[in-house]
C-alpha positions as CSV (number, residue, x, y, z in Angstrom):
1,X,123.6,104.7,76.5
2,X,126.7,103.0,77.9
3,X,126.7,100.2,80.2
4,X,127.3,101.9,83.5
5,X,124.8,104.5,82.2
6,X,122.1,101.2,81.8
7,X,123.6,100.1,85.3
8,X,123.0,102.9,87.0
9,X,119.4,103.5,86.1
10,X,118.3,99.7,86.3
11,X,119.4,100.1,89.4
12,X,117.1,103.3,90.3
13,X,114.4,101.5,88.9
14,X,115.0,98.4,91.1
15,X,115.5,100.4,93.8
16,X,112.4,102.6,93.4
17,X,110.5,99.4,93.1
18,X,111.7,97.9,96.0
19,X,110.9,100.9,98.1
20,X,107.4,100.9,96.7
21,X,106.6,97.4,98.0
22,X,108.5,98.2,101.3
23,X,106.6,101.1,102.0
24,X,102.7,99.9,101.3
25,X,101.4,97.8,103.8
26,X,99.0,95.3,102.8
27,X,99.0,94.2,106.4
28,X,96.5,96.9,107.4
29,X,94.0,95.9,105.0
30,X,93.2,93.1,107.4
31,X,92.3,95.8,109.9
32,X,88.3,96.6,109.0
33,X,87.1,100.0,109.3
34,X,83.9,101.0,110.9
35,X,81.5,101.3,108.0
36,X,83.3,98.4,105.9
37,X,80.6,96.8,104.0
38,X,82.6,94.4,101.8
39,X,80.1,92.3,98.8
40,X,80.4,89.1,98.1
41,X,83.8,88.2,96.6
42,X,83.9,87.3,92.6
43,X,84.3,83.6,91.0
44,X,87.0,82.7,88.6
45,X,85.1,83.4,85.6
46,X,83.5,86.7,87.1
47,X,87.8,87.6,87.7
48,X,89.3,86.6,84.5
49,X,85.8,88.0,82.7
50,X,86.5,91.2,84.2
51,X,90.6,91.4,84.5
52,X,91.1,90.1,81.2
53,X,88.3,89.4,78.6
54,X,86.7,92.7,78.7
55,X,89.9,94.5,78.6
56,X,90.8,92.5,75.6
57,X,87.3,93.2,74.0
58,X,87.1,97.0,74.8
59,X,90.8,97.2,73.0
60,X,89.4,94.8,69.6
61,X,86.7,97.4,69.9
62,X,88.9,100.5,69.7
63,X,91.4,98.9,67.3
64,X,88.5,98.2,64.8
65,X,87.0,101.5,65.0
66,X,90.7,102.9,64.0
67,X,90.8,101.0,61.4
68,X,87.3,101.5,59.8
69,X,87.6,105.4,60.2
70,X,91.4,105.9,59.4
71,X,91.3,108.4,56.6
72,X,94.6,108.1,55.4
73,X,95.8,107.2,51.8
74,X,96.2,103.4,51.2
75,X,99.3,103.1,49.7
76,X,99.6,99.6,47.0
């Protein structure tokens, strides 16, 4: 890929992105719908438990099982 081939599409994807953002509004969320029954809001812990350690765990998880039941040859 040459450079104004790299240009060019870094610039699509910036571009693209910037769109994106433009185009959600995250100003109407603080507009509440009839119905809206928000629960209580999560703790630090509760966040980084949910957003990061259990990712983390589910992928040692999968990782492990791959190993343990990979079936090809070893090779020394």
């Amino acid at each position: 890929m040459d450079k104004k081939n790299a240009l060019r599409a870094g610039a699509l994807a910036a571009g693209t992105t910037l769109m994106m953002l433009l185009m959600s509004s995250p100003a109407l969320a603080l507009t509440r719908d009839d119905g809206d029954d928000p629960g209580p809001g999560l703790s630090i812990a509760e966040t980084l438990g949910l957003y990061v350690v259990a990712p983390v765990v589910i992928f040692g998880i999968i990782a492990g099982l791959v190993m343990v039941l990979d079936k090809s040859h070893k090779h020394v």
